[in-house]
Structure formats: structure tokens, C-alpha cells
N, C-alpha and C positions, 0 to 999 in steps of 0.2 A: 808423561812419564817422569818430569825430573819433579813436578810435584809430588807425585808419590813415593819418590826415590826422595825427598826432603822430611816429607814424615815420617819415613822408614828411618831416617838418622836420626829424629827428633824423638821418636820412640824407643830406638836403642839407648840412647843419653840419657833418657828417662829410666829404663828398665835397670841399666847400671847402676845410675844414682841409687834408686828406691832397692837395689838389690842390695849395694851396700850398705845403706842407710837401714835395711832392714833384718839386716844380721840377727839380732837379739830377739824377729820376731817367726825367724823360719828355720827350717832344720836346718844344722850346718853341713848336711849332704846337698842340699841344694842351690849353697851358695856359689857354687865353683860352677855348678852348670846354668845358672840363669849368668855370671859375670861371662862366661863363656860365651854362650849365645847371644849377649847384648853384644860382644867385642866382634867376632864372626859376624852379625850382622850390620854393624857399622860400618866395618872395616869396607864390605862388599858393595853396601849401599854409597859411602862413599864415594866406591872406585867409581862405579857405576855413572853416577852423579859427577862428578870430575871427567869421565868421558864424554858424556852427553852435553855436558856446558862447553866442552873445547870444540867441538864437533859444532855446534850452533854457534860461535863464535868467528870459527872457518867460513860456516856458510852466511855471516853478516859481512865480513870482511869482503867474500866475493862480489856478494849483492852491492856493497859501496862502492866495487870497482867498474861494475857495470852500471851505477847511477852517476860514477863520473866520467864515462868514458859515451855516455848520453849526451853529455851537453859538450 
């Protein structure tokens, strides 16, 4: 999941760039809705991706405390 929650960011960043960088080459009715749905989608995938890494972070911290509480 956070791999694909990382391409999902990687593709938003992309789609904005090349939306704004392509301005001159698409209709300016659609520029407002691809910068739109690149921003919506990063934003989400983001978050997503920012919950899932702290959530796996918890569950390493646990696991270190029951590999020192082993020995």
C-alpha cells in the first residue's frame, strides 16, 4: 500500500508539473481541472501515506520493545 500510495504522489507531481508546463498546449478550460485533480490527489495520497508510515513506525517501536525486554 504505501508503495502505491508513493506513485500516486509521484504521478500527481508529475501531472501538475506537465499541466502547468503545458498550458500553451491544451485548452485553457482544462487547465484548472487537471491542476485541480493533481492537488486533490496528492493532497489525499499524502495524507494517506503519512498515516500509514506513522502507524508502521508504532508497530517497529513496539516490536523493539519486546526484543529488549527478551534479553
Amino acid at each position: 500500500m504505501i508503495k502505491l500510495l508513493s506513485w500516486v504522489l509521484v504521478f500527481c507531481i508529475a501531472l501538475y508539473f506537465f499541466g502547468i508546463m503545458g498550458m500553451a498546449f491544451i485548452s485553457p478550460s482544462l487547465i484548472p481541472i487537471i491542476v485541480i485533480v493533481a492537488i486533490v490527489l496528492g493532497v489525499i495520497s499524502a495524507g494517506l501515506l503519512l498515516i500509514l508510515l506513522i502507524k508502521e513506525r508504532i508497530k517497529d517501536k513496539e516490536g523493539e520493545k519486546n526484543d529488549l525486554n527478551k534479553y
